[in-house]
N, CA, C and O atoms as a GROMACS GRO file, in nm:
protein
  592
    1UNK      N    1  13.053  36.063   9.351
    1UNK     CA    2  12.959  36.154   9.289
    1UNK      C    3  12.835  36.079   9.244
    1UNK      O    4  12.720  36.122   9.257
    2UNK      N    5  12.869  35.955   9.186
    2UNK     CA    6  12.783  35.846   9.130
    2UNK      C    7  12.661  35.826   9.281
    2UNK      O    8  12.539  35.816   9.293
    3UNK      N    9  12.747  35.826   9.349
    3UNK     CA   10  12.644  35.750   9.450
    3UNK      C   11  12.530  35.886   9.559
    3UNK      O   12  12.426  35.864   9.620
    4UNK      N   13  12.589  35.986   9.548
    4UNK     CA   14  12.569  36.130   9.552
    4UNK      C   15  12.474  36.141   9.479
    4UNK      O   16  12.367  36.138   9.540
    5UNK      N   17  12.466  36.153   9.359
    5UNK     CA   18  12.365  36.141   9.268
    5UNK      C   19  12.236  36.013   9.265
    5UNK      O   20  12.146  36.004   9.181
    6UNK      N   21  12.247  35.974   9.316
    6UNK     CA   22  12.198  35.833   9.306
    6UNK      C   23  12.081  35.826   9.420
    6UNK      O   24  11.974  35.764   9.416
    7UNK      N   25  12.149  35.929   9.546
    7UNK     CA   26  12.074  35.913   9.696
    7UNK      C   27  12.018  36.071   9.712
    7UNK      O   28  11.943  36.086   9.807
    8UNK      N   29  12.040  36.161   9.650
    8UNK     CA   30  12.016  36.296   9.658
    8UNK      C   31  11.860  36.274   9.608
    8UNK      O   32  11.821  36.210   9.510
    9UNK      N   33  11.779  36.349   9.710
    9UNK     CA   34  11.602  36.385   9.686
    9UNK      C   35  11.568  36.518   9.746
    9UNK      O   36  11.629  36.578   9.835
   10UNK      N   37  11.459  36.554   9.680
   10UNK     CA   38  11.378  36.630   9.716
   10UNK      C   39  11.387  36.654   9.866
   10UNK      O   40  11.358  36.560   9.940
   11UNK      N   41  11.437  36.807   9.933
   11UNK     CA   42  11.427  36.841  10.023
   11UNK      C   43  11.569  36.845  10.090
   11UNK      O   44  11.588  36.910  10.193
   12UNK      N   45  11.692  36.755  10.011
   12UNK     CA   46  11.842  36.756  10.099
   12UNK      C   47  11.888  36.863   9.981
   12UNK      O   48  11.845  36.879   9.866
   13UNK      N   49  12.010  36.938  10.068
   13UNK     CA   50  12.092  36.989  10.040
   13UNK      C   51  12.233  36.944  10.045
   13UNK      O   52  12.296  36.911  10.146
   14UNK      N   53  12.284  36.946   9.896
   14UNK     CA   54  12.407  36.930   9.901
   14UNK      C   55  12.491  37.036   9.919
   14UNK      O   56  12.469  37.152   9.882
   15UNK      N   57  12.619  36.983   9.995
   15UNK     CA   58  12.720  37.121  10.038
   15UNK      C   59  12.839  37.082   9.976
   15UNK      O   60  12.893  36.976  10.007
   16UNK      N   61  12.878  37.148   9.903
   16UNK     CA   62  13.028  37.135   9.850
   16UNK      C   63  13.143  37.255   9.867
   16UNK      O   64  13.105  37.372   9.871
   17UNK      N   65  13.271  37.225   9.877
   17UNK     CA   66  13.346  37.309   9.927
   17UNK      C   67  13.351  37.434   9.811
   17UNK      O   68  13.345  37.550   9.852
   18UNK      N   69  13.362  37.407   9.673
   18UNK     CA   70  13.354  37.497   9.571
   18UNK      C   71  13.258  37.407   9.462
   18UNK      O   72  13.277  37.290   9.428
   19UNK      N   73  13.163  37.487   9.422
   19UNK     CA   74  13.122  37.500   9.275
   19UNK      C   75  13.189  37.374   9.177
   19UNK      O   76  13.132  37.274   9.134
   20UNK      N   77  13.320  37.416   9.161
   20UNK     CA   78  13.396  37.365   9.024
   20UNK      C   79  13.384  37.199   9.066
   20UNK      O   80  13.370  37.122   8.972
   21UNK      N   81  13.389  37.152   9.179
   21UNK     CA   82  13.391  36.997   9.232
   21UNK      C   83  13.296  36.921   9.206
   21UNK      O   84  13.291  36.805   9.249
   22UNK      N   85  13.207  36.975   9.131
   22UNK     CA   86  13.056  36.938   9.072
   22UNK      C   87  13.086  36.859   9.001
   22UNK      O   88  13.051  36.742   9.016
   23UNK      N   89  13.191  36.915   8.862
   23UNK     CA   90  13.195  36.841   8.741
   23UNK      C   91  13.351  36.870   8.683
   23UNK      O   92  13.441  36.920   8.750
   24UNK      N   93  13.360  36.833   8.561
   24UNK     CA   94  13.516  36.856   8.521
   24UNK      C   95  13.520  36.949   8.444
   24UNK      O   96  13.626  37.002   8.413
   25UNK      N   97  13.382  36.994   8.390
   25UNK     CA   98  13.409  37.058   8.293
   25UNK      C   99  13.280  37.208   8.291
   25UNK      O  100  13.209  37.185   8.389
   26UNK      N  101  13.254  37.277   8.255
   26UNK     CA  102  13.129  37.409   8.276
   26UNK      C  103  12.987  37.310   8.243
   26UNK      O  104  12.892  37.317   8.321
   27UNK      N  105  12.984  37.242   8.151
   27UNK     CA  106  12.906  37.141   8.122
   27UNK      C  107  12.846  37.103   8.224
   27UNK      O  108  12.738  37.137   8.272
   28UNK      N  109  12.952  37.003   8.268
   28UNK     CA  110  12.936  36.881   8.384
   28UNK      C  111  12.885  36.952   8.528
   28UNK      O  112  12.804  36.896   8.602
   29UNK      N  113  12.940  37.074   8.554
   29UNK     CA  114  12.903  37.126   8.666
   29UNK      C  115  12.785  37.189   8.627
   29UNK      O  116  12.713  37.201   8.726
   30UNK      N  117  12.724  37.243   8.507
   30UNK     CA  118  12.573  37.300   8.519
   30UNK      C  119  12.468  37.171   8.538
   30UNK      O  120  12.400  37.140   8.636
   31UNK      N  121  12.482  37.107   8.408
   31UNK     CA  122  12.421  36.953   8.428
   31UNK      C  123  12.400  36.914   8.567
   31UNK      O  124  12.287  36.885   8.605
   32UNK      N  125  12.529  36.908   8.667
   32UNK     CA  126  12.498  36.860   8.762
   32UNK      C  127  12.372  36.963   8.906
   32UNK      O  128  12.291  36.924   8.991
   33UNK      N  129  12.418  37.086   8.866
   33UNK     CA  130  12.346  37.174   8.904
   33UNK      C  131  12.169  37.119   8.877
   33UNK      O  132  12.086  37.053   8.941
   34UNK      N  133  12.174  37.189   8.744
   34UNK     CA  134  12.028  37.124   8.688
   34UNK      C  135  11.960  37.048   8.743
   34UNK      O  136  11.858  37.073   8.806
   35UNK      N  137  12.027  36.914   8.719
   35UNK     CA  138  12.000  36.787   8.769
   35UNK      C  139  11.923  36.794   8.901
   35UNK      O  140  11.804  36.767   8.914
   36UNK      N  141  12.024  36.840   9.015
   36UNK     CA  142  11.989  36.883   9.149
   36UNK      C  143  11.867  36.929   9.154
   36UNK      O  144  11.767  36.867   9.190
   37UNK      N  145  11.876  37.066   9.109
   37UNK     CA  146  11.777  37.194   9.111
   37UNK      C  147  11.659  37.115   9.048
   37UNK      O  148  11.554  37.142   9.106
   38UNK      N  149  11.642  37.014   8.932
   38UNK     CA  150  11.544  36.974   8.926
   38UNK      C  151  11.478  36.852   9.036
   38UNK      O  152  11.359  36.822   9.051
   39UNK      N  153  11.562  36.813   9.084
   39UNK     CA  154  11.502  36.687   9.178
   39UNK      C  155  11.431  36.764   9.322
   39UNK      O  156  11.360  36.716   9.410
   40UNK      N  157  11.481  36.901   9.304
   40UNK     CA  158  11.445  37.006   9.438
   40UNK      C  159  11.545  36.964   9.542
   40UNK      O  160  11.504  36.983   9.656
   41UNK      N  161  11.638  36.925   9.535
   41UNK     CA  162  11.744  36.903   9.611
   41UNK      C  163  11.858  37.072   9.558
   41UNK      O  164  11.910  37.105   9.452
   42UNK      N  165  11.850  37.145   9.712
   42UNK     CA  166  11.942  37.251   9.706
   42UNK      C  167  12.103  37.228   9.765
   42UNK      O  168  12.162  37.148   9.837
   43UNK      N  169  12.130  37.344   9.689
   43UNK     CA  170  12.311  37.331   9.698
   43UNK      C  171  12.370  37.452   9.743
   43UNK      O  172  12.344  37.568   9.711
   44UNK      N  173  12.475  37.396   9.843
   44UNK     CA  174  12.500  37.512   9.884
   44UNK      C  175  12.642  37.516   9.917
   44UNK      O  176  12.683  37.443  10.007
   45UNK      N  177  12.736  37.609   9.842
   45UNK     CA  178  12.894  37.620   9.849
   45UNK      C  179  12.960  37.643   9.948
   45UNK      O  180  12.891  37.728  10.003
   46UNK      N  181  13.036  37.629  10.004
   46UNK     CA  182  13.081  37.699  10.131
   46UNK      C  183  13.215  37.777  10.108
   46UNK      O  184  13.248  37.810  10.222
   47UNK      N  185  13.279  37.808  10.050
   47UNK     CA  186  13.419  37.885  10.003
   47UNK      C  187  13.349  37.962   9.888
   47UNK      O  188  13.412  38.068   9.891
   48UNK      N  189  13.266  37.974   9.797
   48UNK     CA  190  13.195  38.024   9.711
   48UNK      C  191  13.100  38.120   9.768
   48UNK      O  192  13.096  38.234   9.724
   49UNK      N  193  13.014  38.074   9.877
   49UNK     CA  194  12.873  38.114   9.910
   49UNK      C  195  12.782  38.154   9.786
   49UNK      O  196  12.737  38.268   9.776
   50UNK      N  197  12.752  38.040   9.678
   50UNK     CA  198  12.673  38.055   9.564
   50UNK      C  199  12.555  37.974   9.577
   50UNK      O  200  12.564  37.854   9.601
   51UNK      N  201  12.411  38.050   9.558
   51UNK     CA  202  12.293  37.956   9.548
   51UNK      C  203  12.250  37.978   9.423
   51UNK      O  204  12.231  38.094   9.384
   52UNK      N  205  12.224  37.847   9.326
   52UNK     CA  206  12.227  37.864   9.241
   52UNK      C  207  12.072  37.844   9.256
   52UNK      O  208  12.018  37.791   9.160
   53UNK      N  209  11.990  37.878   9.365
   53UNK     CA  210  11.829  37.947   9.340
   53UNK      C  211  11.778  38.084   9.313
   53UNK      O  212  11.661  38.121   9.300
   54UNK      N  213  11.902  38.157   9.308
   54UNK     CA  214  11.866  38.270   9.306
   54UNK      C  215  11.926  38.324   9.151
   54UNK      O  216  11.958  38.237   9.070
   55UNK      N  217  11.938  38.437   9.121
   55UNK     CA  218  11.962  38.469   8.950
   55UNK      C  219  12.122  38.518   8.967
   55UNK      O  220  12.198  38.464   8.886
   56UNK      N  221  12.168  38.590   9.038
   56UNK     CA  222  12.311  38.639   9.078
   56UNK      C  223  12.369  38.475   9.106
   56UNK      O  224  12.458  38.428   9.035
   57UNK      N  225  12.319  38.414   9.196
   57UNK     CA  226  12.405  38.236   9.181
   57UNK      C  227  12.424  38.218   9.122
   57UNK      O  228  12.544  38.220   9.097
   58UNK      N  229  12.304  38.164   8.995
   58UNK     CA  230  12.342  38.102   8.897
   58UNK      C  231  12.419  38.208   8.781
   58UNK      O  232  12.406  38.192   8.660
   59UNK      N  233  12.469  38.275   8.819
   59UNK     CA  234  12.551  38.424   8.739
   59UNK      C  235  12.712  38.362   8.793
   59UNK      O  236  12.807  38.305   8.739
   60UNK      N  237  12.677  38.414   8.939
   60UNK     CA  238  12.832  38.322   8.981
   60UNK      C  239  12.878  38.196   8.960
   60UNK      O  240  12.995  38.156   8.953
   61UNK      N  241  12.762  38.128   8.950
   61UNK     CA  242  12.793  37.991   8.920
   61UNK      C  243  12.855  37.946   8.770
   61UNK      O  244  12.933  37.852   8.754
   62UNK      N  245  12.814  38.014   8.688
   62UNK     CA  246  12.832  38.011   8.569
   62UNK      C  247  12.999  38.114   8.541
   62UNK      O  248  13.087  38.064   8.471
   63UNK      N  249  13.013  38.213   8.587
   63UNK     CA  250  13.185  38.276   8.601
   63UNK      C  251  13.264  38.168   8.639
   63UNK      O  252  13.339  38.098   8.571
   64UNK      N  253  13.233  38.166   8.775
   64UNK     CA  254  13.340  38.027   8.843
   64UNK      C  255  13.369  37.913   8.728
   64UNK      O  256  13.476  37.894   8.671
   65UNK      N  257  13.232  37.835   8.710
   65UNK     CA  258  13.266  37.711   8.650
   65UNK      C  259  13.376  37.764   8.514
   65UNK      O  260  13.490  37.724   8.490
   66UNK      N  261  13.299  37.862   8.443
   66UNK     CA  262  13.432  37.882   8.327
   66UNK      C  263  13.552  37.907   8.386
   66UNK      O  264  13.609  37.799   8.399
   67UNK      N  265  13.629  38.011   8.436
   67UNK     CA  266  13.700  38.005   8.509
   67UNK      C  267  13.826  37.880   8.580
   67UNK      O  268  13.946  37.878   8.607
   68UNK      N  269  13.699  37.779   8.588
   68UNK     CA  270  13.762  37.619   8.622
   68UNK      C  271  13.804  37.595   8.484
   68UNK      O  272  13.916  37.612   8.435
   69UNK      N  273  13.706  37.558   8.437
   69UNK     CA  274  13.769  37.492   8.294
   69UNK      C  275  13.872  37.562   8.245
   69UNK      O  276  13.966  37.503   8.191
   70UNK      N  277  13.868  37.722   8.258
   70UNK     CA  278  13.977  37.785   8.196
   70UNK      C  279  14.116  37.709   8.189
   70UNK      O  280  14.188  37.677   8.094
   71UNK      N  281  14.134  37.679   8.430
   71UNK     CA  282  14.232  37.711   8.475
   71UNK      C  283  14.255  37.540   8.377
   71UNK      O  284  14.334  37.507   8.288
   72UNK      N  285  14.154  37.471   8.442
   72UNK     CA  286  14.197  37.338   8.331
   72UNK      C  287  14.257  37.286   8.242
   72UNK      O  288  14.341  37.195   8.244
   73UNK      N  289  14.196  37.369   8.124
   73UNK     CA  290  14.309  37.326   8.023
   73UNK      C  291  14.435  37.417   8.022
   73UNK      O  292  14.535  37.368   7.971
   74UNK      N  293  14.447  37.597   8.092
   74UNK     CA  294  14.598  37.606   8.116
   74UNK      C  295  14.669  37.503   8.104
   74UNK      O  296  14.749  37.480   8.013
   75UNK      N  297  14.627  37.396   8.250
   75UNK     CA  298  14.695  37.298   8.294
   75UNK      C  299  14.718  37.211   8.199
   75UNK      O  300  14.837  37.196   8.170
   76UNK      N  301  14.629  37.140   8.133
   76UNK     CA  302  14.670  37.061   7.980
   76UNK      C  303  14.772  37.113   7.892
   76UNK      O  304  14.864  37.043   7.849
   77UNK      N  305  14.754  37.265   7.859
   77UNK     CA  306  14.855  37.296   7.770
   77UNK      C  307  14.974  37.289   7.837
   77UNK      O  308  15.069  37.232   7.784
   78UNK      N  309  14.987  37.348   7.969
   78UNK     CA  310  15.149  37.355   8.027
   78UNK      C  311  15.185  37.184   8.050
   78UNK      O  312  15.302  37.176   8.086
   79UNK      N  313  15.126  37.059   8.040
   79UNK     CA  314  15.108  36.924   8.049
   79UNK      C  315  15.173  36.888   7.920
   79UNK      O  316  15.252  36.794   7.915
   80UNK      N  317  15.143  36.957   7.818
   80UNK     CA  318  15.145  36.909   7.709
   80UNK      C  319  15.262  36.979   7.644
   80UNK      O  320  15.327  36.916   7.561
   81UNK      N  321  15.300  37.114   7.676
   81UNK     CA  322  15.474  37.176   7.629
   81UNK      C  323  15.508  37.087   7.748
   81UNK      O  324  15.504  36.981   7.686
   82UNK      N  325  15.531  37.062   7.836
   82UNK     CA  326  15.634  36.954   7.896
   82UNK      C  327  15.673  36.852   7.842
   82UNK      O  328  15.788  36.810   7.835
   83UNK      N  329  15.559  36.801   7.793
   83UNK     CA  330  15.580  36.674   7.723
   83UNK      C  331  15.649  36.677   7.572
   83UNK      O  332  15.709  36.583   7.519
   84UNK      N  333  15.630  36.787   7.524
   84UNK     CA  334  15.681  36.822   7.438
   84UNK      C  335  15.844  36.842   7.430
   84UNK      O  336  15.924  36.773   7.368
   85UNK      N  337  15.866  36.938   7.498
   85UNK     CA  338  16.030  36.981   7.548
   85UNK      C  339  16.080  36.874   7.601
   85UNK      O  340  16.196  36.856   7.562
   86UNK      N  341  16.020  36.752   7.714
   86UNK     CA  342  16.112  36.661   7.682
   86UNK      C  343  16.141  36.559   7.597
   86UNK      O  344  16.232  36.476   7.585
   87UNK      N  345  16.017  36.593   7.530
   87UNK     CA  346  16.091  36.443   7.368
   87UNK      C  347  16.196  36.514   7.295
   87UNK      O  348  16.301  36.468   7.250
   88UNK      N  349  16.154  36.628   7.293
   88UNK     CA  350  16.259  36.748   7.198
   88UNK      C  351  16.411  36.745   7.302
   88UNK      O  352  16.520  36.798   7.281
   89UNK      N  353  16.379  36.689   7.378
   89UNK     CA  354  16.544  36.704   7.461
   89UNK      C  355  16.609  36.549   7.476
   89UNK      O  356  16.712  36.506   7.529
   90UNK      N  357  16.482  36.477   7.394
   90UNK     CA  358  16.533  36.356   7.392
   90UNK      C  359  16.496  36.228   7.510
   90UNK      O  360  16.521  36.107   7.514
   91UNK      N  361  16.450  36.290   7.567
   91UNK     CA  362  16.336  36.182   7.655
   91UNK      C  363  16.295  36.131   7.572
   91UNK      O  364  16.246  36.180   7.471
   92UNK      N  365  16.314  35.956   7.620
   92UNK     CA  366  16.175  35.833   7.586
   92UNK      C  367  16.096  35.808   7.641
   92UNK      O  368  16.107  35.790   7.763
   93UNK      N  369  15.966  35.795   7.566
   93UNK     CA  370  15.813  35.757   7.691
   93UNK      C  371  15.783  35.627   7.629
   93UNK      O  372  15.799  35.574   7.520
   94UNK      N  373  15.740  35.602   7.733
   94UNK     CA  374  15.635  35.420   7.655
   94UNK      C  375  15.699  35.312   7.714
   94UNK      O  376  15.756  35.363   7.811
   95UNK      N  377  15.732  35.159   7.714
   95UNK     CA  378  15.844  35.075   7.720
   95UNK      C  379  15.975  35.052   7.736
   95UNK      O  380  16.005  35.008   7.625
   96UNK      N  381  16.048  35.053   7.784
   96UNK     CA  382  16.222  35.034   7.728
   96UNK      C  383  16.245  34.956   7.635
   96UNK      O  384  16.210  34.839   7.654
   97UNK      N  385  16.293  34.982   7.540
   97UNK     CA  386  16.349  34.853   7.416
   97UNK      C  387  16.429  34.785   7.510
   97UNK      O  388  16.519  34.829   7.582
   98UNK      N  389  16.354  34.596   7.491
   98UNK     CA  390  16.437  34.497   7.533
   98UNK      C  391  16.525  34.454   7.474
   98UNK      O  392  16.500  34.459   7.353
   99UNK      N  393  16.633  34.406   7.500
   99UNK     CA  394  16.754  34.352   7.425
   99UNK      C  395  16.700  34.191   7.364
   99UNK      O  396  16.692  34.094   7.440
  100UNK      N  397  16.662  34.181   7.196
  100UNK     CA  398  16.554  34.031   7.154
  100UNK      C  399  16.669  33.933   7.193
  100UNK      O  400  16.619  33.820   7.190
  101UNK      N  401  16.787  33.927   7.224
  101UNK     CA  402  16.927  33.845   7.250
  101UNK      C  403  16.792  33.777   7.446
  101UNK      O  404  16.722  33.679   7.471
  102UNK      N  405  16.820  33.870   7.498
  102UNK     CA  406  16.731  33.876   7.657
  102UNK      C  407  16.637  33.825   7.669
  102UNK      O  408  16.616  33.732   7.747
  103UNK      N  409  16.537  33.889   7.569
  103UNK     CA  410  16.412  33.830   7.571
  103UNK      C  411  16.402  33.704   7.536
  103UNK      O  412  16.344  33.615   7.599
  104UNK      N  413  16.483  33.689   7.392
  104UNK     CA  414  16.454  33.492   7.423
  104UNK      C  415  16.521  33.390   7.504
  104UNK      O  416  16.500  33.271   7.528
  105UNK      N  417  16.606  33.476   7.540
  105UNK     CA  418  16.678  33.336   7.678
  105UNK      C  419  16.569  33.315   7.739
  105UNK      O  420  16.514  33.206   7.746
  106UNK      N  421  16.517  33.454   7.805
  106UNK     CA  422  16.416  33.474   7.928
  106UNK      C  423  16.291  33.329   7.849
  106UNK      O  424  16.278  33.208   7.872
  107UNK      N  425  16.253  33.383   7.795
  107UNK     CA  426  16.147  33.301   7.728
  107UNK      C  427  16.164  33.162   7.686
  107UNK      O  428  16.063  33.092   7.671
  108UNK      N  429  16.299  33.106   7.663
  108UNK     CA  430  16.313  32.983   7.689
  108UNK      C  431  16.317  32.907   7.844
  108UNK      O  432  16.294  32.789   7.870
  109UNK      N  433  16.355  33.019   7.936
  109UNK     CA  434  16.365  32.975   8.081
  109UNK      C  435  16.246  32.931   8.161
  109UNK      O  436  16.229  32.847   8.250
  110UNK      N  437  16.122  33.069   8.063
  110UNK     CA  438  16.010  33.034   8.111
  110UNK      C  439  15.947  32.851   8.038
  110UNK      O  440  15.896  32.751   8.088
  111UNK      N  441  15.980  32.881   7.935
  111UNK     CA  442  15.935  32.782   7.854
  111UNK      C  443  15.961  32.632   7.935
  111UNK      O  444  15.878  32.543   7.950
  112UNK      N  445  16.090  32.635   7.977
  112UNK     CA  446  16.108  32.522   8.048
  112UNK      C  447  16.081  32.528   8.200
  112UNK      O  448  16.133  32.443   8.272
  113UNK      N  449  16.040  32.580   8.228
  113UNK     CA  450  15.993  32.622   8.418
  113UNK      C  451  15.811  32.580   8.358
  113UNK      O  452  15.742  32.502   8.423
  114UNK      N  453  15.757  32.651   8.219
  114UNK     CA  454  15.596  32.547   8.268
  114UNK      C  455  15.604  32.428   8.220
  114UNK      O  456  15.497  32.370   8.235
  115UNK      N  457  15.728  32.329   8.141
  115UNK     CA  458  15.730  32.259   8.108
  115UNK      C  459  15.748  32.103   8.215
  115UNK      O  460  15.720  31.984   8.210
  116UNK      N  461  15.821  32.211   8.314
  116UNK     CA  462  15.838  32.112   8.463
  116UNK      C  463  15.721  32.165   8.543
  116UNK      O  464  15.745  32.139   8.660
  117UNK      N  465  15.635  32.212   8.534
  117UNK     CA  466  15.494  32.248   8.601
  117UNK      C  467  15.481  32.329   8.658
  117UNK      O  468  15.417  32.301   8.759
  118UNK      N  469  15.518  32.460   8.648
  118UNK     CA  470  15.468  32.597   8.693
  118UNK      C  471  15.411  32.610   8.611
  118UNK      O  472  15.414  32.562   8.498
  119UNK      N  473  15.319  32.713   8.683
  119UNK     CA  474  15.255  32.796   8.602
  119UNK      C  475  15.288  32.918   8.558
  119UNK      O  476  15.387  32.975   8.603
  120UNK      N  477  15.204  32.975   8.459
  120UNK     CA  478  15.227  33.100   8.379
  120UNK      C  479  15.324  33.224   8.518
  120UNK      O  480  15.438  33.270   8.522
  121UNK      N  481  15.215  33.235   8.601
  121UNK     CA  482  15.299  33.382   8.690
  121UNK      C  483  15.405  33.292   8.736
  121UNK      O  484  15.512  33.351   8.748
  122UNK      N  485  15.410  33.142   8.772
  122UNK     CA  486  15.548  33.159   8.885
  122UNK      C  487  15.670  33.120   8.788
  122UNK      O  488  15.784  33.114   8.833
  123UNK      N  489  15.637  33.091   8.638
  123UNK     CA  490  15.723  33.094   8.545
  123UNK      C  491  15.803  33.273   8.514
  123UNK      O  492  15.924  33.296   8.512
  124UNK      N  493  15.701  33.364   8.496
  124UNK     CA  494  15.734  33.455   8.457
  124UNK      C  495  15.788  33.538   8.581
  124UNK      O  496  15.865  33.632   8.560
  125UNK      N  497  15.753  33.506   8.698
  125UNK     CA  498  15.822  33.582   8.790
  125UNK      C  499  15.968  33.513   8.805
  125UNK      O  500  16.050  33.588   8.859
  126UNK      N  501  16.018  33.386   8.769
  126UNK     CA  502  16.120  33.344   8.776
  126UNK      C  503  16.224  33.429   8.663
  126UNK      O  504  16.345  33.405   8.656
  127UNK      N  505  16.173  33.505   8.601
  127UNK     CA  506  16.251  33.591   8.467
  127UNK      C  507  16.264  33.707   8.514
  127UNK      O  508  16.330  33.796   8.460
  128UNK      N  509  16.187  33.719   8.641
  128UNK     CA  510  16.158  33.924   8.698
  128UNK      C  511  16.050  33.978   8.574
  128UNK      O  512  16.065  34.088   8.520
  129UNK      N  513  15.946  33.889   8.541
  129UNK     CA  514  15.835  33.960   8.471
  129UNK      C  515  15.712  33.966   8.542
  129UNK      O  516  15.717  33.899   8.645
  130UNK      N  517  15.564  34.045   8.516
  130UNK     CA  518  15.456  33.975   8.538
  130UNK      C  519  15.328  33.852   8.425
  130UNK      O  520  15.302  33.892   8.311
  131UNK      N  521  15.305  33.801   8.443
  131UNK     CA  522  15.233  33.692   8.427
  131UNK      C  523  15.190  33.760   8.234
  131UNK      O  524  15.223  33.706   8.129
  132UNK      N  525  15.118  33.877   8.250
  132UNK     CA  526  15.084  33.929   8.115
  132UNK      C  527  15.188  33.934   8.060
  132UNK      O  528  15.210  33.856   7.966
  133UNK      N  529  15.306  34.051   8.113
  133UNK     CA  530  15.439  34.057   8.005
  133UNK      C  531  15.470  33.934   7.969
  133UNK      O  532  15.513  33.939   7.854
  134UNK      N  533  15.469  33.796   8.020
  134UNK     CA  534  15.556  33.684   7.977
  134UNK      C  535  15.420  33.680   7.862
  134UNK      O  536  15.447  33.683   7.742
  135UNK      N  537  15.299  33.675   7.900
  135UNK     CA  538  15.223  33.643   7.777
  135UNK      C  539  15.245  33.721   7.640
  135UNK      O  540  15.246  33.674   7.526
  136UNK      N  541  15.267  33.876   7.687
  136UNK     CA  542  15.235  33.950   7.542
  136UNK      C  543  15.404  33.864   7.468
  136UNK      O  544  15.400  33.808   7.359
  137UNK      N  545  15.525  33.870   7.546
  137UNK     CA  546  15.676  33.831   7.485
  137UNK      C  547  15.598  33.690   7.388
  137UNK      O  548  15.581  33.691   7.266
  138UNK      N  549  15.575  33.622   7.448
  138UNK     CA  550  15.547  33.473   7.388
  138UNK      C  551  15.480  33.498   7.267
  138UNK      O  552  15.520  33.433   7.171
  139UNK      N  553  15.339  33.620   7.239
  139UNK     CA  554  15.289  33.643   7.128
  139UNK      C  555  15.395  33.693   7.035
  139UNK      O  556  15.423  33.646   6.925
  140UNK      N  557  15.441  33.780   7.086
  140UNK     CA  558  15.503  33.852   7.018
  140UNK      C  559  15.628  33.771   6.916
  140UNK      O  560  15.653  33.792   6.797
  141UNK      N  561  15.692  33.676   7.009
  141UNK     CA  562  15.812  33.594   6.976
  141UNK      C  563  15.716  33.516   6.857
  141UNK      O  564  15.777  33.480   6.756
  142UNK      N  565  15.598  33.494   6.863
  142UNK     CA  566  15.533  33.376   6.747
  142UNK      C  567  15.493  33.484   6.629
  142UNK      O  568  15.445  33.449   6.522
  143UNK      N  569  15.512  33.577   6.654
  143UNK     CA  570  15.468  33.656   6.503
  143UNK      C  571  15.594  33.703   6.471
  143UNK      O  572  15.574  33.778   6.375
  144UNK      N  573  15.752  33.703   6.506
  144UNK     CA  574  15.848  33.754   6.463
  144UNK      C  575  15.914  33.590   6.384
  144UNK      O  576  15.901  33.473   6.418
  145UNK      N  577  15.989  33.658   6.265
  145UNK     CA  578  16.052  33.547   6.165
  145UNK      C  579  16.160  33.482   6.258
  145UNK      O  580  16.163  33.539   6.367
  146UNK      N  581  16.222  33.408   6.248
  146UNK     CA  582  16.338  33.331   6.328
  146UNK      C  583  16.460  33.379   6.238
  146UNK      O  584  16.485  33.351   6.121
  147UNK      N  585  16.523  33.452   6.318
  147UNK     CA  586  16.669  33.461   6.270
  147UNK      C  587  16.682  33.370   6.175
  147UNK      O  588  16.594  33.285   6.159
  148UNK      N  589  16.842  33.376   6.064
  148UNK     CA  590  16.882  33.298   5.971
  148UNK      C  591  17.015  33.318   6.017
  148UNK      O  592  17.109  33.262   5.960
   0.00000   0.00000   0.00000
């Protein structure tokens, strides 16, 4: 879209399959309209058949785009009772809790794999981690107290 915007002048027409593909939001798709319509670059829908040069276009243009956003956030809310009903059913999201017994073997294994000269990833892939996870464990292990 970036680059769409970027090469669009005076005299091209852009064709898009619908209206709503403009932008994400009624906003984003007038703006982008605007935008157009001011550079004199015309647009023209093809599943829509909306010109937003004329006063009925920009009429349709303006139904449709709400319409989008409507169907939009539907979609957020039914996104969001999902997500809901399954924490309420007891689904976990985020991480798996590691077993800290696991994690510090692992982390001594690494410890001694860069100590004989690997490096960070081919240490941490020797544990089945990537290169960051062995980093964030290692922070993490230096801000937790040491067992008694």
């Amino acid at each position: 879209m970036k680059k769409l915007l970027d090469h669009a002048e005076s005299g091209d027409t852009v064709v898009v399959w619908r209206v709503d593909r403009l932008g994400r939001s009624l906003i984003d798709v007038l703006n982008t309209v605007n935008l157009l319509r001011g550079r004199g670059v015309k647009l023209r829908s093809i599943s829509d058949g909306i010109d937003p040069a004329t006063t009925s276009g920009r009429l349709m243009l303006n139904m449709l785009a709400a319409l989008a956003e409507y169907e939009r956030e539907l979609i957020t809310e039914r996104v969001n009772a999902g997500i809901a009903a399954a924490k309420a059913g007891g689904t976990r999201f985020g991480r798996p809790v590691l077993n800290p017994a696991v994690v510090a073997d692992k982390l001594e294994v690494a410890r001694d794999a860069r100590a004989k000269g690997k490096t960070a990833a081919e240490a941490a892939q020797l544990v089945g981690w990537s290169r960051p996870t062995l980093y964030r464990l290692q922070q993490e292990s230096m801000r937790q107290p040491e067992p008694h």
